[in-house]
N, C-alpha and C positions, 0 to 999 in steps of 0.2 A: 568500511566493513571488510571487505578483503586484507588489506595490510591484517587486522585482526585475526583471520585467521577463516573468515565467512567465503560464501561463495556464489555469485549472480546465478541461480536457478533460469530463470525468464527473464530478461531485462524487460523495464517498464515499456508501454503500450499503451495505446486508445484502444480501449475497451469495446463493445459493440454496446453496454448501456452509455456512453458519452462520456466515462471518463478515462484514468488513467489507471494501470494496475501491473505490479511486477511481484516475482519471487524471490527471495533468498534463502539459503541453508546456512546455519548460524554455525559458526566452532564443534559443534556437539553435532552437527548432520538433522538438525527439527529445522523445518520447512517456516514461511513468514514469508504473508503474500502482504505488501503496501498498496493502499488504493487510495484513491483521490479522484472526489466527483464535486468538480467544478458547479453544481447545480444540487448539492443540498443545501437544506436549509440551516442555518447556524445563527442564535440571537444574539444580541450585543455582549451577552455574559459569556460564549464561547459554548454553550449548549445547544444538543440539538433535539426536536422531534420530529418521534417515527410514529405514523399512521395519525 
């Protein structure tokens, strides 16, 4: 993402909900937070639900 031209806003982190979560700003300067939470739920088809 850097060689690209992007830029590490926050590198990624354990969250205070249990997971993982970083920033980046893209070529264009728009922000893009990545999470990943080890503890949702996801069915064999790659879907998930909420509530």
């Amino acid at each position: 993402m850097t060689r690209a031209g992007g830029r590490v806003v926050k590198p990624a982190s354990l969250a205070a909900w249990g997971g993982y979560s970083g920033y980046f700003a893209d070529p264009d300067g728009h922000l893009w937070e990545v999470a990943h939470n080890p503890g949702f739920p996801i069915d064999v088809h790659g879907n998930t639900r909420l509530g």
